[in-house]
C-alpha positions as CSV (number, residue, x, y, z in Angstrom):
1,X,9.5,4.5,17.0
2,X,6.8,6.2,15.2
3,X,3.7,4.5,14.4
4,X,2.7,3.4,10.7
5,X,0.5,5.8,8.9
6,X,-0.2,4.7,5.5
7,X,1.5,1.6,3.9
8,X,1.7,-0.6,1.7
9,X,2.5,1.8,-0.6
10,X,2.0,-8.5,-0.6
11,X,5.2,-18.1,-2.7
12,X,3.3,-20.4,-0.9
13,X,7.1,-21.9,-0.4
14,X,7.8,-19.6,2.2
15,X,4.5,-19.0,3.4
16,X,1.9,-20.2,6.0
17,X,-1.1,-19.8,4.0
18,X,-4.3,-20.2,5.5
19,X,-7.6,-22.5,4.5
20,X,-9.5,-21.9,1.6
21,X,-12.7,-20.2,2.5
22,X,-16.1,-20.2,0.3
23,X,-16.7,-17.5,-1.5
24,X,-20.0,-17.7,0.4
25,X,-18.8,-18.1,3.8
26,X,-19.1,-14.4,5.7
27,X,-21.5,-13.4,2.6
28,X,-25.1,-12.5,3.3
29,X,-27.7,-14.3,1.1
30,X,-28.3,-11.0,-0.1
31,X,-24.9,-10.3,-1.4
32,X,-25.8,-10.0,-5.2
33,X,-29.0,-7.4,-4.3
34,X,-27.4,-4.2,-5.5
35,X,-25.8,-2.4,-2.7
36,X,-28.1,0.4,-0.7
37,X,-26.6,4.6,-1.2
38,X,-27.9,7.5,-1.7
39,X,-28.1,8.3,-5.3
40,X,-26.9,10.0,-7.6
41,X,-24.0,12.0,-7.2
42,X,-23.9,15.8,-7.4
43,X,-20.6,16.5,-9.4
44,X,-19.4,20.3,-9.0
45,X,-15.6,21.6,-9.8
46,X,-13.3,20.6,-7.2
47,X,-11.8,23.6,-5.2
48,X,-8.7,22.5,-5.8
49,X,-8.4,21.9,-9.3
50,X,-12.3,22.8,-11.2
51,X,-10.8,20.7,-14.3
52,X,-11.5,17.4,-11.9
53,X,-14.7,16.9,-10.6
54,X,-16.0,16.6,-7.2
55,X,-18.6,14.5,-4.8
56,X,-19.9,12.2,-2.5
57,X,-22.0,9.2,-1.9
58,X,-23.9,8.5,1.2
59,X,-23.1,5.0,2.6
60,X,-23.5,3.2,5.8
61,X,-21.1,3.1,8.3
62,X,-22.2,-0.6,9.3
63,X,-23.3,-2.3,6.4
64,X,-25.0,-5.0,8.6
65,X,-27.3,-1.9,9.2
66,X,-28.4,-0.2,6.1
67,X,-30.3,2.1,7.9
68,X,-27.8,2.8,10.3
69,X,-25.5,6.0,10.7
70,X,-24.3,7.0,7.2
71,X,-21.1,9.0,5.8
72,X,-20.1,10.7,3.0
73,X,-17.7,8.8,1.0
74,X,-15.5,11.3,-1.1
75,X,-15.2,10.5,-4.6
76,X,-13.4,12.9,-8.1
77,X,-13.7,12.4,-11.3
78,X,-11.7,13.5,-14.9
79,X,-14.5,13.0,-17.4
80,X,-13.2,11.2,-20.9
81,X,-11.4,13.7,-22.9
82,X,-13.2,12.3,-26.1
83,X,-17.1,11.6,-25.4
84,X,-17.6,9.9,-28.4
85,X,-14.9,6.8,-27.8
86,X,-15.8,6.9,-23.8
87,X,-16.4,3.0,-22.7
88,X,-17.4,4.3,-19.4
89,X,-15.8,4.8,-15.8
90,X,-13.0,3.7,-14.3
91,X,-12.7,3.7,-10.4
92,X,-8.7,3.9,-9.4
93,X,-7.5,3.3,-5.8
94,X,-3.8,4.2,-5.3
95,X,-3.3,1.7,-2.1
96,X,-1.9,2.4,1.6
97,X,-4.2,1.7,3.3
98,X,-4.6,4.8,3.4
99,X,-4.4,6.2,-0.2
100,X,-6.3,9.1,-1.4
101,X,-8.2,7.8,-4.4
102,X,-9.4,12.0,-4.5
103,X,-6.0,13.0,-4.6
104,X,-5.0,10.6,-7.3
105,X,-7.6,12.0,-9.4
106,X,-7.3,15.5,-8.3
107,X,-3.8,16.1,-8.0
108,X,-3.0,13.3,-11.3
109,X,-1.0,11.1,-8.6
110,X,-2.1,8.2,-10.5
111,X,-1.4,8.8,-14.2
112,X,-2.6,6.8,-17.4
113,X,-1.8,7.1,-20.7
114,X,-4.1,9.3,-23.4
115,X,-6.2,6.7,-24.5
116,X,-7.1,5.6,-21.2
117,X,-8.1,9.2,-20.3
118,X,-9.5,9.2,-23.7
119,X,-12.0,6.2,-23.3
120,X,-13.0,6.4,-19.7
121,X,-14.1,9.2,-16.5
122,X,-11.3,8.4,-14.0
123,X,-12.8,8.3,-10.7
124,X,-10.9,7.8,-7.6
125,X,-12.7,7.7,-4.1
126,X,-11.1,8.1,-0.3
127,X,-11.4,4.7,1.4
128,X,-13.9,4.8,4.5
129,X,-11.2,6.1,7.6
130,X,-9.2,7.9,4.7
131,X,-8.5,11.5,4.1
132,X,-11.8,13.2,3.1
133,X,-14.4,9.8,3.9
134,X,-14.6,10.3,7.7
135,X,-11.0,10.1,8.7
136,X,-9.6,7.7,11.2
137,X,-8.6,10.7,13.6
138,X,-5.8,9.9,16.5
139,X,-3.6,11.6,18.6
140,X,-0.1,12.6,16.9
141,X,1.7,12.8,19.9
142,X,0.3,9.2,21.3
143,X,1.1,8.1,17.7
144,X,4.8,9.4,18.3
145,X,5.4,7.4,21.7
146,X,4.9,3.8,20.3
147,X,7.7,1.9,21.2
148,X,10.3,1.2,18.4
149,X,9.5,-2.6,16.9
150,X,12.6,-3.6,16.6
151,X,14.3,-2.5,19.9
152,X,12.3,-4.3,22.3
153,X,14.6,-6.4,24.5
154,X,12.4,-7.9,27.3
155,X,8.7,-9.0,28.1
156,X,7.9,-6.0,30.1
157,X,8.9,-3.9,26.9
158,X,6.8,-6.2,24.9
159,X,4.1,-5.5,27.4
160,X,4.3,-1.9,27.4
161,X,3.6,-1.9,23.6
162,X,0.5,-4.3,24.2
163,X,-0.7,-1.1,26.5
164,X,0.3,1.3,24.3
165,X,-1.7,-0.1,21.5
166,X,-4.7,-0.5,23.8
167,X,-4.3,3.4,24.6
168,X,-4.3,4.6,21.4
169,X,-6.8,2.2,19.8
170,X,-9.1,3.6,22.8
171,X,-7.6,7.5,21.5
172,X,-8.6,6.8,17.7
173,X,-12.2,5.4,18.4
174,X,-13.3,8.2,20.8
175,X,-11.9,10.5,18.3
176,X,-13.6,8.9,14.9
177,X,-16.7,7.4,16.5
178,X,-18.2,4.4,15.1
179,X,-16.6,4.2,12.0
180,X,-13.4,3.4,13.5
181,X,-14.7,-0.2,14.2
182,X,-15.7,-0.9,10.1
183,X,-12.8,0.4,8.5
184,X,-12.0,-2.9,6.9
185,X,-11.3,-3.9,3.2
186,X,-14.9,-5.8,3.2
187,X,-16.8,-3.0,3.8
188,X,-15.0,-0.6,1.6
189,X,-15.6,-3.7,-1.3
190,X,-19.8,-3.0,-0.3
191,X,-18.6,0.8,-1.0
192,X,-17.4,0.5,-4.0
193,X,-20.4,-1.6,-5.1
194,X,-22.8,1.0,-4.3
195,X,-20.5,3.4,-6.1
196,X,-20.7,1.2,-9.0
197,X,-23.9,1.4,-9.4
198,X,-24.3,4.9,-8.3
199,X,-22.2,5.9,-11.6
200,X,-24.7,4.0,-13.4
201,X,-21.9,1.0,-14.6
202,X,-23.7,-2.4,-14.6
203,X,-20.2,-4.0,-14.5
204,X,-17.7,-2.8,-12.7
205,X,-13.8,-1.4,-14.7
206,X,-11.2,-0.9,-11.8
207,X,-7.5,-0.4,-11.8
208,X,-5.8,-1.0,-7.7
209,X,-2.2,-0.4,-7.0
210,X,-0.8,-2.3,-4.2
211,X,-3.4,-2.5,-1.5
212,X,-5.7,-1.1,-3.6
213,X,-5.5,-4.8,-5.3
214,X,-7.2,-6.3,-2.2
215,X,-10.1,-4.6,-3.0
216,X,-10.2,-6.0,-6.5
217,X,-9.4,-9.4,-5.3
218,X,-12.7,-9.4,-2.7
219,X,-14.5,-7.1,-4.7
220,X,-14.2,-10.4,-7.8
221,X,-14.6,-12.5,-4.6
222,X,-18.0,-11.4,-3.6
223,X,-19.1,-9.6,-6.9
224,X,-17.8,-11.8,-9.9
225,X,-20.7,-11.0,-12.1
226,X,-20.6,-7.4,-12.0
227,X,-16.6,-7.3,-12.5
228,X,-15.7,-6.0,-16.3
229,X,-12.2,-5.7,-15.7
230,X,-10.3,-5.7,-12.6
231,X,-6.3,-4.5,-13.1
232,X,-4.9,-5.4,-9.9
233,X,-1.0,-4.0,-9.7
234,X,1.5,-4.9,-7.0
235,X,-0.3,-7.6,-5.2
236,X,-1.2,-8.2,-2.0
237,X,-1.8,-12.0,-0.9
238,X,-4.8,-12.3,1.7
239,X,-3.6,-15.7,2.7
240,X,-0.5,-14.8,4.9
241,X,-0.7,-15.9,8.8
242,X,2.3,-13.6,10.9
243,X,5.2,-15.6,10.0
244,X,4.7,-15.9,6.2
245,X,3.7,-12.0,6.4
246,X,7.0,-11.1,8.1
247,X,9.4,-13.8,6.6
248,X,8.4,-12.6,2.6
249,X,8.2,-9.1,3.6
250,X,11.7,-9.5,5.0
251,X,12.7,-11.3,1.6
252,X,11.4,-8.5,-0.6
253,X,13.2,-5.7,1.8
254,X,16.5,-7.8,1.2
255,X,15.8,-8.1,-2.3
256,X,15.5,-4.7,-3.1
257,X,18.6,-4.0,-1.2
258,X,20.6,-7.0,-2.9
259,X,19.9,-5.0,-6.3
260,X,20.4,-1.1,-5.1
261,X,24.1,-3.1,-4.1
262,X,24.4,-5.0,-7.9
263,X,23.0,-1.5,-9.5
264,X,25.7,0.7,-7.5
265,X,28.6,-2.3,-8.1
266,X,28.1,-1.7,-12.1
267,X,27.3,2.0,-12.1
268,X,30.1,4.7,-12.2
269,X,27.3,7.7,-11.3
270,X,26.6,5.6,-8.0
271,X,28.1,8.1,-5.1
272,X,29.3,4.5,-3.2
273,X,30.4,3.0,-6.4
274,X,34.0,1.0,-5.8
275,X,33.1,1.0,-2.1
276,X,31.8,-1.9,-0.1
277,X,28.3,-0.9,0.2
278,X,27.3,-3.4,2.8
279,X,30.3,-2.5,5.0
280,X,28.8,1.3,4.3
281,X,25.1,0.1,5.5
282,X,26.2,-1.6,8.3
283,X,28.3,0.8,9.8
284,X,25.4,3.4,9.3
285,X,22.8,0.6,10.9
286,X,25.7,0.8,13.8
287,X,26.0,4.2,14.3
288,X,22.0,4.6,14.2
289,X,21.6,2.0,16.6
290,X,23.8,4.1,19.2
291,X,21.7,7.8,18.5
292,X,25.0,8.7,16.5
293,X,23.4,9.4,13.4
294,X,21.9,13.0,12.0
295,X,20.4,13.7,8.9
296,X,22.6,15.5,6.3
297,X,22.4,19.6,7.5
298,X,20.3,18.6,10.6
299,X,22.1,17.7,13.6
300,X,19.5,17.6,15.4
301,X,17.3,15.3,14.1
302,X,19.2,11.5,14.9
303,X,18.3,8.4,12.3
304,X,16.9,5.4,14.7
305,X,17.6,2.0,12.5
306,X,14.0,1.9,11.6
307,X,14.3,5.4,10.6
308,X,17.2,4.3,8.0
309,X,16.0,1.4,7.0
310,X,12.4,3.5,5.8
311,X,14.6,5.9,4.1
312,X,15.6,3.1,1.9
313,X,13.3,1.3,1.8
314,X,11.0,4.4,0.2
315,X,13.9,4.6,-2.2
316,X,13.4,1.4,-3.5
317,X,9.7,2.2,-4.5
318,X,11.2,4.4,-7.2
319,X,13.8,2.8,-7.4
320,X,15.4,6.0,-6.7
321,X,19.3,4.4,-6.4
322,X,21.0,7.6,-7.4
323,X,19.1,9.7,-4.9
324,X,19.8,6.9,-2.2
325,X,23.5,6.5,-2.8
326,X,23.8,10.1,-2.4
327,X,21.9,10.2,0.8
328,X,23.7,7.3,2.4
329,X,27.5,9.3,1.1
330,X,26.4,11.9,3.0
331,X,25.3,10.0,6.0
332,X,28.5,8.0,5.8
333,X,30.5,11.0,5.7
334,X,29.4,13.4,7.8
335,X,29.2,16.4,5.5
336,X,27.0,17.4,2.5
337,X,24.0,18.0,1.6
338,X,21.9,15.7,0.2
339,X,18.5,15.7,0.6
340,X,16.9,12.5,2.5
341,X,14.0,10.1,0.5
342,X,11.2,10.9,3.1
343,X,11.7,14.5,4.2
344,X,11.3,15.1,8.4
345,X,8.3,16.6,9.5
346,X,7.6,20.3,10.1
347,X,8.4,21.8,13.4
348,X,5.1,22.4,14.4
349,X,3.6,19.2,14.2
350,X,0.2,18.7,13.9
351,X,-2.3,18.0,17.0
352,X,-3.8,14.8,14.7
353,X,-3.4,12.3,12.2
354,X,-5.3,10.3,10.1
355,X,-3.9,6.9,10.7
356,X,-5.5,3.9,8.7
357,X,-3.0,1.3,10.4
358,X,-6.9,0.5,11.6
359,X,-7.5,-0.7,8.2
360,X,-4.8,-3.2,7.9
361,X,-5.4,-4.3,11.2
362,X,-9.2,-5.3,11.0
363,X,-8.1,-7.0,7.6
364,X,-4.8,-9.3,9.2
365,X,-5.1,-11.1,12.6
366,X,-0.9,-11.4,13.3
367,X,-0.8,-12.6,16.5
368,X,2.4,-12.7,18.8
369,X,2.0,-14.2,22.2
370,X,5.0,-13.1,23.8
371,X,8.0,-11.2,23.6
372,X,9.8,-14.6,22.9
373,X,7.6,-15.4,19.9
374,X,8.4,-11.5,18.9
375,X,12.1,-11.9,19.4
376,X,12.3,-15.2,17.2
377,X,10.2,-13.3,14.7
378,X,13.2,-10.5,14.7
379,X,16.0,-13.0,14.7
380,X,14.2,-15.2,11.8
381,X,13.7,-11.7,9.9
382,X,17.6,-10.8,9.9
383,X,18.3,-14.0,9.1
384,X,16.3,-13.6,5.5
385,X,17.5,-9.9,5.4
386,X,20.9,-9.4,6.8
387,X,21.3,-5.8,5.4
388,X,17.8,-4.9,5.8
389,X,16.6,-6.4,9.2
390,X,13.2,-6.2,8.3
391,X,10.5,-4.6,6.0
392,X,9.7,-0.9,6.8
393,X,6.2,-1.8,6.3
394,X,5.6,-5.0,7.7
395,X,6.9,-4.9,10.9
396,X,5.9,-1.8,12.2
397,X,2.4,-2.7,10.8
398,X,2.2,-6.0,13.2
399,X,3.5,-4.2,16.0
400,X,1.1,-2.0,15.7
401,X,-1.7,-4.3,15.2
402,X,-0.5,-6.7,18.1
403,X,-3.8,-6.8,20.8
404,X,-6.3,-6.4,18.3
405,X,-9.6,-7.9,19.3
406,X,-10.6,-11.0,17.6
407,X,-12.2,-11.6,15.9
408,X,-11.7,-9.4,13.2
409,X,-14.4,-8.0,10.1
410,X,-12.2,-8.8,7.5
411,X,-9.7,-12.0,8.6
412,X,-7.1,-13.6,6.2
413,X,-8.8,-16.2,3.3
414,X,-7.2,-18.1,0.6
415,X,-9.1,-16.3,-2.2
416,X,-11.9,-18.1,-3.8
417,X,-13.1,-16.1,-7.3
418,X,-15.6,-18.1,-9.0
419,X,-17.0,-16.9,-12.5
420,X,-15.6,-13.7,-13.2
421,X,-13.8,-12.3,-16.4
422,X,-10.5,-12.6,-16.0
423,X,-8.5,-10.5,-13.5
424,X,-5.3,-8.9,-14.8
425,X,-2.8,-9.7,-12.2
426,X,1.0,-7.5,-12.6
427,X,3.8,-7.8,-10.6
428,X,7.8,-6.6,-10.9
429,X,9.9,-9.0,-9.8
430,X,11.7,-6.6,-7.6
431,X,9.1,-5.4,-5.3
432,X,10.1,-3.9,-2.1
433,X,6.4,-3.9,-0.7
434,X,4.6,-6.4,-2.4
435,X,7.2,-9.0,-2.8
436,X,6.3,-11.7,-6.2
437,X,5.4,-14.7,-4.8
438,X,2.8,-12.4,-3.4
439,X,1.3,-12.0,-7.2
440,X,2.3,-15.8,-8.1
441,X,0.2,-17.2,-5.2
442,X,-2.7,-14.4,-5.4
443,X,-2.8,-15.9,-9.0
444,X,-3.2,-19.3,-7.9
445,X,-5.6,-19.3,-5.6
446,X,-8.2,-17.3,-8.1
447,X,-7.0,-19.8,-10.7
448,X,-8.4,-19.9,-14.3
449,X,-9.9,-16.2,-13.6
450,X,-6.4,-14.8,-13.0
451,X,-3.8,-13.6,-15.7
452,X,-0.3,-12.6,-13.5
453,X,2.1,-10.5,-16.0
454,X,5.7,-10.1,-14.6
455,X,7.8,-7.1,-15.5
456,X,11.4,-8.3,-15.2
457,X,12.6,-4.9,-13.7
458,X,12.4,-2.9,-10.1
459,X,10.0,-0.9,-8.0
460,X,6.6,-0.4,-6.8
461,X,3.8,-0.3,-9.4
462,X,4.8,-1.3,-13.2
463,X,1.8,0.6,-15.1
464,X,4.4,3.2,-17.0
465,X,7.1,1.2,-16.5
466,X,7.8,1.1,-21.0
467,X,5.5,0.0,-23.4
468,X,5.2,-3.6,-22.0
469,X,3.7,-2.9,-19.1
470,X,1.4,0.2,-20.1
471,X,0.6,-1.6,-23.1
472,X,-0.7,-4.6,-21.8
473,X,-2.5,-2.7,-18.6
474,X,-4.6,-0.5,-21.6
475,X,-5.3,-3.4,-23.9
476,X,-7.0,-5.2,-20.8
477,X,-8.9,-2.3,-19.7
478,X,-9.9,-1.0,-23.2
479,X,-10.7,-4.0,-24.9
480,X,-10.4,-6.5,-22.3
481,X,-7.5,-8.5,-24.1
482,X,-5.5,-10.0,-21.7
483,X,-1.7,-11.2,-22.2
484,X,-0.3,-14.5,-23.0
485,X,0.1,-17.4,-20.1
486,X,3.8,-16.7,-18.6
487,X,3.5,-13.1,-20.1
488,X,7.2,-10.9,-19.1
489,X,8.0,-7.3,-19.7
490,X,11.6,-6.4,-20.0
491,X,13.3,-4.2,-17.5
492,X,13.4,-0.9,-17.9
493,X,16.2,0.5,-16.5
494,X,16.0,2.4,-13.2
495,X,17.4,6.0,-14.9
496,X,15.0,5.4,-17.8
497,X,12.0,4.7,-16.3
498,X,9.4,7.1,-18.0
499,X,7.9,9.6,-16.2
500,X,4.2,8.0,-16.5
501,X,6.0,6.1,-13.3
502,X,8.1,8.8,-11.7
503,X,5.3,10.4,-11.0
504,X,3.4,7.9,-8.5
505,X,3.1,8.9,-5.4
506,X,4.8,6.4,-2.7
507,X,2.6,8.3,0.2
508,X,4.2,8.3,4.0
509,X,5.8,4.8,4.9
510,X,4.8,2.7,8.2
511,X,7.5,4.5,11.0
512,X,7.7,8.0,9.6
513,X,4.6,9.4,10.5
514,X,4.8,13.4,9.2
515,X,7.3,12.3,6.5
516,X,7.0,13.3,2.9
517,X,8.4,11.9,0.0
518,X,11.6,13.3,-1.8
519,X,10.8,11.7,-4.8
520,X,10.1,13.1,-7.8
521,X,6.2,13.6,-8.6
């Protein structure tokens, strides 16, 4: 098994939400005081690209102590190509947790259309624990020796991850410091605050993919009068205990499968079309599940089931179905050459990692008490996903998380947004990571302040996905119009899909630490 790195790239009916909590409840009586940094920012070119600004604000690492220890929070910038129509700036955060808001910027990871790059500077920042903001630092090779999730077979196993967790929780704070211990979505919402008003915005424009939306939803939650507009895409729910987590993660894995299967069925250009897929899959899952299974051209390096389930399951965030079909022909056939989704990692692996499974652990208390809690988990999982066994993301993200102290900074809420503009909710229906009754229930618990948009289609993210989507995202943000009640986008076809989407990055997925993505950029 190998240890989740960055991640999610998430109905009530299935779910086992938690109670509402007050808006006010873990809020200081101080929470509408503008937030305490170091100000202003000193912009210079970035060294990477000098057409993108570059900089950082000072903020505490314990905002409980203001005075406290400080860090540099990373932040770039594309100023608005037309001055004259600019409305002002727009923070982006391209999710994980782990996500480099700098790189989104920097590298145009995250793109918009003209006029949004027209009206607005495009900042993006690095999450505190992230990349450049005082990275969560742990030990690659300790990251590399969790036990794999989903072969655990006995309590001692079970037990042996419970240590292993310990250890390298232990690893990652002596490496990172103090920081390591307020990495959690709450603090990063008092970031983003203070980096509101550091850019001089008395109300705040922000666009979040995925988990970036979980900073929108609590940054509304504790901040609803300085919100402009919030465009929250692919959304998580904060409401989820561990078996409504696991059980709609499991349904969105299978989901996505169920339609890579329907696409390939009616698709001539599909390298399995006119086979049985699923017969396909699960002789792959088989073979895999006995070390049996290389990657195309590398005999050496055998597919674990997790490992093949991540492979498609990154495909899906595309959805990249042509580039999956050909993977799994090769796979099934022993010969060729086609290139896997996430690539392997170099040979000379690094002696680190920045790992923010931190993150998502100070934000969601899962507990397990036993391995025979974990193993009706599992069997509960397949039953929901028969192909898919269980989400790439999910899983290996509560395994992970499983001994976390509690309590936790950040614990699971039914969101409570009271007097805020409206909140642009958008969600596909076919989400492999944030499945859509994630976006239906995130809607309802904000009620009257939340708009949800569904686009009809596939994937992860729906900005760029035709001129619904993109459309609609732009006329919120620009003018703050926001669509009709029951608003739906088409479909766009997964071999149309414009290249405003193909670009998005799907970043490393939770058990493939060192893995890059294959698709296209």
């Amino acid at each position: 098994m190998r240890r989740p790195l960055l991640v999610l790239t998430l109905l009530s009916a299935v779910a086992t939400a938690l109670p509402a909590v007050p808006a006010s409840a873990d809020v200081p009586a101080s929470a509408d005081a503008p937030a305490s940094a170091e100000a202003p920012i000193a912009w210079a070119p970035c060294a990477e690209d000098p057409t993108a600004e570059c900089g950082t604000l000072t903020v505490p690492v314990d905002w409980s102590r203001p005075a406290g220890e400080t860090f540099q929070l990373a932040l770039a910038r594309r100023r608005a190509s037309d001055p004259s129509a600019r409305i002002g700036s727009m923070v982006i955060n391209p999710g994980g947790p782990g996500g480099s808001g700098v790189d989104a910027v920097v590298d145009k990871r995250l793109t918009f259309t003209p006029e949004i790059s027209r009206r607005f500077d495009v900042v993006g920042f690095d999450p505190r624990g992230v990349a450049r903001s005082h990275p969560i630092t742990c030990s690659y090779e300790l990251a590399t020796q969790a036990p794999d999730p989903l072969e655990l077979k006995s309590q001692a196993e079970f037990d042996a991850l419970l240590a292993h967790n310990e250890r390298y929780r232990r690893d990652c704070r002596a490496r990172t410091g103090p920081l390591f211990d307020h990495v959690d979505t709450g603090s990063v919402v008092r970031d983003l605050d203070a980096l509101r008003a550091a850019l001089g915005e008395d109300k705040l424009t922000y666009y979040g993919v995925s988990y970036g939306t979980l900073i929108g939803q609590l940054y509304a939650e504790r901040y609803p009068r300085r919100v402009r507009a919030l465009a929250l895409d692919s959304d998580m729910d904060h409401s989820l205990g561990t078996a409504a987590f696991l059980d709609t993660e499991a349904w969105s894995a299978q989901d996505s499968f169920d339609e890579f299967v329907s696409w390939c069925e009616r698709t001539a250009s599909c390298a399995l079309h006119g086979k049985d897929v699923r017969a396909v899959w699960r002789g792959l899952l088989e073979r895999a599940a006995r070390g049996e299974l290389p990657l195309p051209g590398l005999p050496d390096v055998k597919l674990t089931r997790l490992d093949l389930i991540s492979q498609a399951f990154g495909a899906f965030y595309g959805p990249a179905y042509k580039e999956l079909a050909e993977f799994l022909a090769a796979l099934d056939g022993g010969t060729g050459t086609a290139r896997p989704i996430m690539a392997p990692p170099a040979d000379d692996p690094p002696e680190t990692v920045n790992d923010a499974s931190q993150v998502f652990c100070q934000d969601y208390l899962l507990p397990v008490r036993d391995y025979r809690e974990y193993a009706r988990h599992l069997r509960r999982s397949a039953a929901i996903a028969p192909d898919m066994l269980v989400s790439a993301a999910a899983h290996p993200l509560t395994a992970a998380c499983l001994g976390q102290p509690a309590p936790i900074p950040d614990p699971q809420h039914r969101l409570r947004v009271d007097g805020s503009p409206t909140l642009l909710l958008g969600n596909a229906l076919h989400d492999p990571a944030t499945p859509y009754p994630w976006a239906v229930d995130a809607a309802l618990q904000i009620g009257r302040e939340a708009r949800l948009l569904t686009y009809e289609g596939w994937g992860h993210r729906i900005y760029g996905r035709g001129d619904c989507p993109t459309q609609a995202f732009d006329a919120y943000l620009i003018a703050r119009t926001v669509p009709a009640k029951g608003a739906r986008c088409p479909a766009v076809p997964p071999a149309e899909v414009t290249s405003l989407a193909d670009r998005r990055p799907i970043g490393p997925l939770p058990g493939l630490p060192g893995y890059t993505s294959n698709l296209a950029r």
